[in-house]
Structures are given as C-alpha cells and as structure tokens.
C-alpha positions as CSV (number, residue, x, y, z in Angstrom):
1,X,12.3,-8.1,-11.3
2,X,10.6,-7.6,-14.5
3,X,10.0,-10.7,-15.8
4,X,8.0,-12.4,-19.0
5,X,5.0,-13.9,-16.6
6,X,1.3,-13.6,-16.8
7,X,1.0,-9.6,-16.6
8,X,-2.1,-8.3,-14.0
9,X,-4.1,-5.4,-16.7
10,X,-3.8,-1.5,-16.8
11,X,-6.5,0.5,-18.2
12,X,-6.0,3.3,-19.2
13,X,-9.0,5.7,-20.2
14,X,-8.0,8.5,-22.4
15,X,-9.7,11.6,-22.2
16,X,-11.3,13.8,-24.7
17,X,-8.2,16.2,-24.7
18,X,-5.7,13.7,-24.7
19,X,-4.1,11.3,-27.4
20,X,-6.2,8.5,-27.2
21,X,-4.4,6.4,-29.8
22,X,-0.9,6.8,-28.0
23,X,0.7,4.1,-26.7
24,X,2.6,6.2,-24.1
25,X,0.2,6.5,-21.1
26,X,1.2,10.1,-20.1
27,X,0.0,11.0,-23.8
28,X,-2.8,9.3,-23.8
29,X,-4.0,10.7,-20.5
30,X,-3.2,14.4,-21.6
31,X,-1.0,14.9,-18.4
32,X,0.5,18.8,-17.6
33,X,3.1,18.1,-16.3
34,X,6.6,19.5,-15.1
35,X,10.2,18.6,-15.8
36,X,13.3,17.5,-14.1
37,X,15.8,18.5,-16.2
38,X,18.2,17.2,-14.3
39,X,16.5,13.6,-13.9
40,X,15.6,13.8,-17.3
41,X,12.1,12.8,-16.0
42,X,9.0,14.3,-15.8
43,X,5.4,14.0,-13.5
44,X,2.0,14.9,-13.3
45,X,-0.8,14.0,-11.4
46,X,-3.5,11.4,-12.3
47,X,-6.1,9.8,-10.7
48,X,-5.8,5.8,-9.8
49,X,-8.1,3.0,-8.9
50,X,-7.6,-0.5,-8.3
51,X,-10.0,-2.9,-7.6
52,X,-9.6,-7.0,-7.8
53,X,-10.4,-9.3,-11.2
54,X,-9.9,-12.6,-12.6
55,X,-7.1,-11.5,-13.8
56,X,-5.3,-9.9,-11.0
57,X,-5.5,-7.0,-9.6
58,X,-7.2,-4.5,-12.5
59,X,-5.4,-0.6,-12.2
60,X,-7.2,2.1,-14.0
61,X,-5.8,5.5,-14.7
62,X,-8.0,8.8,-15.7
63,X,-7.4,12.1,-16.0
64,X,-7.2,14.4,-13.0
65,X,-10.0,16.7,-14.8
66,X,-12.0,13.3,-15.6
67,X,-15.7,14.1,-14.0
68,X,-16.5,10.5,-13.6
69,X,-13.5,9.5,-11.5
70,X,-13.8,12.5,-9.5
71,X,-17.3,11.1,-8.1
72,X,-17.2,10.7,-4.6
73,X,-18.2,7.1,-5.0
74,X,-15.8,6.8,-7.9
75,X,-12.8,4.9,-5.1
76,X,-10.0,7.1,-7.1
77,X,-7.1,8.8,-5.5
78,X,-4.6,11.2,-7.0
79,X,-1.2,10.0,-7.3
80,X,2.1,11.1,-9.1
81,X,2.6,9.8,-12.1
82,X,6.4,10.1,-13.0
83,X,7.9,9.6,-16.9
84,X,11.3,9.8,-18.7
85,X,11.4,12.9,-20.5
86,X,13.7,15.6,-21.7
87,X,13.2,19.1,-21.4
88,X,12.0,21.3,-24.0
89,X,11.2,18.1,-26.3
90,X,7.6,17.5,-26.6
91,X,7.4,13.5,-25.7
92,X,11.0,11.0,-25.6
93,X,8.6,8.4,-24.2
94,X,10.1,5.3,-26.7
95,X,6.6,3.4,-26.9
96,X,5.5,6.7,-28.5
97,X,7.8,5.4,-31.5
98,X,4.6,2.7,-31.8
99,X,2.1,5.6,-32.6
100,X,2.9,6.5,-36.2
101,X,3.0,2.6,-37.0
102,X,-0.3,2.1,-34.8
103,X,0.7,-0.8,-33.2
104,X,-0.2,-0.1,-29.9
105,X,1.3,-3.0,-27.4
106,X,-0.2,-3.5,-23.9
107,X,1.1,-1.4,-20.7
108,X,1.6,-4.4,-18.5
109,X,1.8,-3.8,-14.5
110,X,4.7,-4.3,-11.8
111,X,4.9,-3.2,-8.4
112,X,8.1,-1.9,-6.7
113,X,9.0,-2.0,-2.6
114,X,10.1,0.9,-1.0
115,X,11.8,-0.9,1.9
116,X,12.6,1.8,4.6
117,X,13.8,0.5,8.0
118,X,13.6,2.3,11.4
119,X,16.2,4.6,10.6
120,X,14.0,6.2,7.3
121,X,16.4,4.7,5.2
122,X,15.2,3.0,1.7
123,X,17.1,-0.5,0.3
124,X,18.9,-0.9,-2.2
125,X,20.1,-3.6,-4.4
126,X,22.2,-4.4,-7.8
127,X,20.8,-6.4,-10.3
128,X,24.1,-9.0,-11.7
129,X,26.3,-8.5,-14.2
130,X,24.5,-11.8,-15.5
131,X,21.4,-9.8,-16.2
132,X,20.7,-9.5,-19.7
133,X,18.8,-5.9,-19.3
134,X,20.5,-3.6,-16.7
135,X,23.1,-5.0,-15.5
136,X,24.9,-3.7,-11.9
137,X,21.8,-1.2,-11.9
138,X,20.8,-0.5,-8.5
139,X,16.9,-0.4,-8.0
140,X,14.3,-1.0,-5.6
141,X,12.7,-4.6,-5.2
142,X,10.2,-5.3,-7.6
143,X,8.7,-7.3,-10.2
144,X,5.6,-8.0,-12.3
145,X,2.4,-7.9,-10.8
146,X,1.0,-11.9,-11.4
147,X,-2.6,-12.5,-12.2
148,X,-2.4,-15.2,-8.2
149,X,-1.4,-11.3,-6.6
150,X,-4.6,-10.1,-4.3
151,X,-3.3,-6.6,-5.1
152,X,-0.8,-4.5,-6.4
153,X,0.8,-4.3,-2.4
154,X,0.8,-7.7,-1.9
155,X,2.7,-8.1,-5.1
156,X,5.3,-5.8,-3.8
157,X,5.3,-7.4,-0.7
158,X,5.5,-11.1,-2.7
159,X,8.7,-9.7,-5.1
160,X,10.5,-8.2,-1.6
161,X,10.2,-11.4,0.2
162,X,11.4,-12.8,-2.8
163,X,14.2,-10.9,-3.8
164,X,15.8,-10.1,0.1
165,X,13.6,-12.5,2.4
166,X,12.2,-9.4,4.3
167,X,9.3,-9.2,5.5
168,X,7.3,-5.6,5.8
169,X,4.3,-4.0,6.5
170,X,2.6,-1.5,3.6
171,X,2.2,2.2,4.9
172,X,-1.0,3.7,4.3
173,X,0.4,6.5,1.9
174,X,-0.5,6.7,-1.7
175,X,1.6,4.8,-4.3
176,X,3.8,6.3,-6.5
177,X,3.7,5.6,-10.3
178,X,6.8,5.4,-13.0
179,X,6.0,4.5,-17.1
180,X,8.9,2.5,-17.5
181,X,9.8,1.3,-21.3
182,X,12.5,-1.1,-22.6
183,X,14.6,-0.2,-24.8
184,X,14.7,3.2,-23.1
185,X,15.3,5.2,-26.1
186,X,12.6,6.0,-29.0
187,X,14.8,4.5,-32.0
188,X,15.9,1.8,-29.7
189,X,12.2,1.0,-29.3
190,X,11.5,1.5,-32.8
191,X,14.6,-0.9,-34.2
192,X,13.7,-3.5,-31.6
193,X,9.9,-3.6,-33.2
194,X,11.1,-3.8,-36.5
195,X,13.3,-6.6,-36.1
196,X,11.3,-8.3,-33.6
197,X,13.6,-8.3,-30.6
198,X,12.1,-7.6,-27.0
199,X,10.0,-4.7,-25.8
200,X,8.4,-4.2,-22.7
201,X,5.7,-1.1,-21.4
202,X,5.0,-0.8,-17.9
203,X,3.1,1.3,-15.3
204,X,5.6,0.6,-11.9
205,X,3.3,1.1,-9.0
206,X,6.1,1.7,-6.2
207,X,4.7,1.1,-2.9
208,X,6.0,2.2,0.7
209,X,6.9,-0.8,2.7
210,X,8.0,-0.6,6.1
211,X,10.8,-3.4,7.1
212,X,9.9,-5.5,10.8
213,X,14.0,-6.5,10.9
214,X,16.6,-5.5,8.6
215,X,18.9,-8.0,10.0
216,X,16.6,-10.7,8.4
217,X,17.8,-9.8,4.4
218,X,18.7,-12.8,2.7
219,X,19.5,-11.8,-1.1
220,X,18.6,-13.7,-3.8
221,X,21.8,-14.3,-5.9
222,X,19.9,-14.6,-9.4
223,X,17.9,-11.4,-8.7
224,X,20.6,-9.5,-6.9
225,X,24.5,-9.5,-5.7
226,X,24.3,-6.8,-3.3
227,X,22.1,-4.4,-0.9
228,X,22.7,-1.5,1.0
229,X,20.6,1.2,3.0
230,X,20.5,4.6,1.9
231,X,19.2,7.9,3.6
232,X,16.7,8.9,0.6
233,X,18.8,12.4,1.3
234,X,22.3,11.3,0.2
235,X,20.3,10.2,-3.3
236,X,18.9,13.7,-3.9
237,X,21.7,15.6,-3.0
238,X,24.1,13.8,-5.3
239,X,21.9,15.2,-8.0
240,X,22.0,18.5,-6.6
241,X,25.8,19.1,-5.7
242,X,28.2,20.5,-7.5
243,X,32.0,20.5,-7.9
244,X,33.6,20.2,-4.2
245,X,30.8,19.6,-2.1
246,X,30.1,16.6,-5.2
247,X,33.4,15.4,-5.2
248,X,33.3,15.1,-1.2
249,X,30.2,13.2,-1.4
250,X,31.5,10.9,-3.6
251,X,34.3,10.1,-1.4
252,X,31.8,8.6,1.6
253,X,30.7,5.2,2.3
254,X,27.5,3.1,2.4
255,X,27.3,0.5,4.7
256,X,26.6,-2.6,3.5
257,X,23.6,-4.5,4.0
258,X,23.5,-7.2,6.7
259,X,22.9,-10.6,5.0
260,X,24.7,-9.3,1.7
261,X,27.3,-11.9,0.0
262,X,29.9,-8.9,0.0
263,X,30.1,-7.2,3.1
264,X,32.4,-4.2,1.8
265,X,31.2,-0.7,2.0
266,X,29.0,0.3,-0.8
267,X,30.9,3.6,-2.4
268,X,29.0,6.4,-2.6
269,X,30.6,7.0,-6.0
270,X,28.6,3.5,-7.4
271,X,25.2,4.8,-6.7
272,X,25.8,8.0,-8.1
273,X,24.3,9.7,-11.6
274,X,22.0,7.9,-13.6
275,X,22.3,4.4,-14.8
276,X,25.2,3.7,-16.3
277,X,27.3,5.6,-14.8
278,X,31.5,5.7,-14.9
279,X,31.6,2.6,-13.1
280,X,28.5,1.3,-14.9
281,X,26.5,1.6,-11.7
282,X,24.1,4.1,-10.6
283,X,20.6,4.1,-9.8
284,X,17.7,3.6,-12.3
285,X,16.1,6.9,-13.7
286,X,12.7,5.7,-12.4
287,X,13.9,4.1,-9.1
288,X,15.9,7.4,-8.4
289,X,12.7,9.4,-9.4
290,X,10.6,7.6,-6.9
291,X,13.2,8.1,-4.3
292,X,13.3,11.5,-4.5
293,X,9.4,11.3,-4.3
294,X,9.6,9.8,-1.5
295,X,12.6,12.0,0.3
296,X,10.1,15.5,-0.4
297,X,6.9,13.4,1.1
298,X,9.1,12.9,4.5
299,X,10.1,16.9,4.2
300,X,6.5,17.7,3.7
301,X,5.3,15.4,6.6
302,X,8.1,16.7,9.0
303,X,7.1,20.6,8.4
304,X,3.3,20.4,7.8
C-alpha cells in the first residue's frame, strides 16, 4: 500500500509547451490527451525512463514530442499515462489546487502488480475497513517504491509478496502509469494544505506480473481482508452495460480467492462502479483504469 516511507524520485522534465510550474504531472508535461467520460479519467502518451540511483530507482518522464528523449540512445519508451479527469473541464487534477499558491510538493513513486494467473485473470484485493484512506476499496497490490528497491518491478514484485505471499514473474510488456493524488478532489486538496492535514502525489507505475501458483496467496490481514480473481472483461463491461444486461451482471459471482480469510463468493455487485460505491466497495478509479488498459492490450495482442 501507499505508505509514509522513504519515497524512490520522479523527474519530471517539462517541456517548452507545457506548464512547467504545475504540480500536476500531466500539465506539466503538456499531454493531449483523451477522455473517459465514463471513468472520469483521462490518458496520453509520454515517454519513460528508468535507470538505478542512490536513491532508488530514478523514473523520468518527457514529452512524447521531446527531441532529446526520442534519441535512439536516449533508453526511453512510450507508455500510457492515465489521470483523473472530467470531461469538458480543462484540469480536476487536485495537486493542481498547489499551482496558484506555488507550493509545488514532490510526485513520489509506487509501483502496482498486475497479478494475472494462467487463466488471464488479474487479483484483486480490499483494503480493511480499519484503513484510514480507502477503506473496503478493491485495488491491485501495490505500494511505494523504497529507495533498497533495485527497480520499479522488483518493487511490485516486493509489495505482492508482501501483501498475498505470491510469487510472480514480470512480463516483458511496457508499464502502465496512473497520477494518483490524495485527497482526490481539488478543494479537498486545497483545505487539506491549508490546514496542514495529509496530502500525497504519486506517479503509480503498474506493472504486469505473471503468478507461478495462485494456490500459494496468503493475505496479509493489515493490508487486505479479501482477494478474488477477475477476468479483466467482467471489469469493463460493468462500465459498459446498461439497464438489464447491468442488472444481470450484477447478480453473478466471483470466486473467491484460495488462501482468503472469507471464502464466500465475491458479489459481482461489490466490485462494481467506482469507489465508493452503494455498498461502499468498488474498484479504485486508477486501479480500474489500468485494468481496462490492460483488458484492450490482450484484445489487441489476440487480433494483431
């Protein structure tokens, strides 16, 4: 999870068309970029390197028209970068509340698991109702990215082992990035600064991880209560359904997760929406993003 520990650096190197003194990183970078209106998300591409430091593994993000980082020799690769957003208003990132004031904070760096088994299905699991942020959200594995992590995979590998006790294998596929901000609303953010309560930026580097043995998960009861595997499918298409074919969604079952404390079938009806939902479940906005990211690079593979 995302927790207060030494944070690994992001760099980000504005361009001459973007907002350089931005503290939201899709600003700064002067991204195009297209909305999910129905996500309330939004993604462009950038270009990403990572390379080992002192301090951790050091992640640097330019702009896709950047001339330097398009070198051959340059070690970048383009990668979607995903963002909360609403359509048809301009920026809802809620770090950008920081701009006006000029007191630009640091975008620290986590990575996220994307645990698939044989089967192509992704884990999930709920963060407690003892969680202080997010409670009974259901994400991905994932955590901050220490200064001790080699690199931002074995990071993600480190918080899945962690979190589940599996172990996995990192698929040679490019990484998938989220800007993740808490508290996830602009005046939120900007009451939280003011009265010196708890904010934290981050650029989630989700990573595909491939499971040896599902049967081996082991959750962690302070990090998570439950798990379950999910056909990155069944995620998209609740966002897509409507009416009866929605409601007959809702009504199916997820199997449980072997090694989870409650063995019950996981209703379909708690992971869907966006967190929270009714039942003050869902998935989170960034975690569902990446999913879907991930469900239309398996489409893509399977009809290229």
């Amino acid at each position: 999870m995302l927790l207060d520990r030494a944070p690994a650096p992001v760099v980000v190197h504005a361009p001459a068309g973007g907002a350089a003194g931005s503290a939201c990183v899709v600003q700064a970078l002067g991204c195009a970029r297209s909305v999910r209106a129905a996500l309330g998300a939004a993604e462009g591409h950038v270009l990403y390197r990572e390379n080992p430091s002192k301090h951790g593994p050091l992640v640097e993000l330019f702009a896709p028209t950047d001339p330097a980082a398009n070198a051959p020799d340059a070690g970048c690769v383009a990668v979607v970068l995903g963002h909360q957003e609403a359509f048809g208003v301009p920026c809802t990132c809620p770090a950008s509340a920081d701009d006006a004031a000029g007191t630009l904070a640091s975008v620290r760096l986590a990575a996220v698991a994307m645990a698939t088994d044989q089967l192509g299905r992704v884990l999930l699991t709920r963060r407690p109702a003892s969680m202080l942020t997010f409670p009974g959200c259901w994400v991905l594995p994932g955590g901050s990215v220490d200064t001790s992590d080699a690199s931002v995979a074995d990071a993600a590998l480190r918080e899945l082992r962690e979190e589940t006790g599996l172990v996995g294998a990192v698929l040679a596929s490019p990484p998938l990035l989220w800007e993740s901000c808490y508290p996830t609303t602009q005046a939120g953010w900007a009451d939280a600064r003011r009265e010196g309560r708890r904010t934290s930026h981050h650029l989630v580097v989700f990573v595909e991880v491939r499971v040896s043995s599902a049967s081996d998960l082991a959750l962690h009861s302070n990090e998570c209560d439950a798990a379950c595997w999910v056909y990155p499918a069944d995620i998209c298409v609740h966002a897509d359904a409507r009416d009866r074919a929605r409601d007959d969604l809702l009504r199916r079952e997820h199997e449980a997760a072997a090694g989870s404390a409650d063995a019950r079938p996981i209703s379909a009806a708690r992971l869907d929406g966006m967190y929270p939902n009714e039942l003050g479940e869902g998935v989170g906005r960034g975690h569902r993003w990446a999913i879907e990211q991930l469900f239309l690079r398996t489409q893509s593979t399977h009809f290229a």
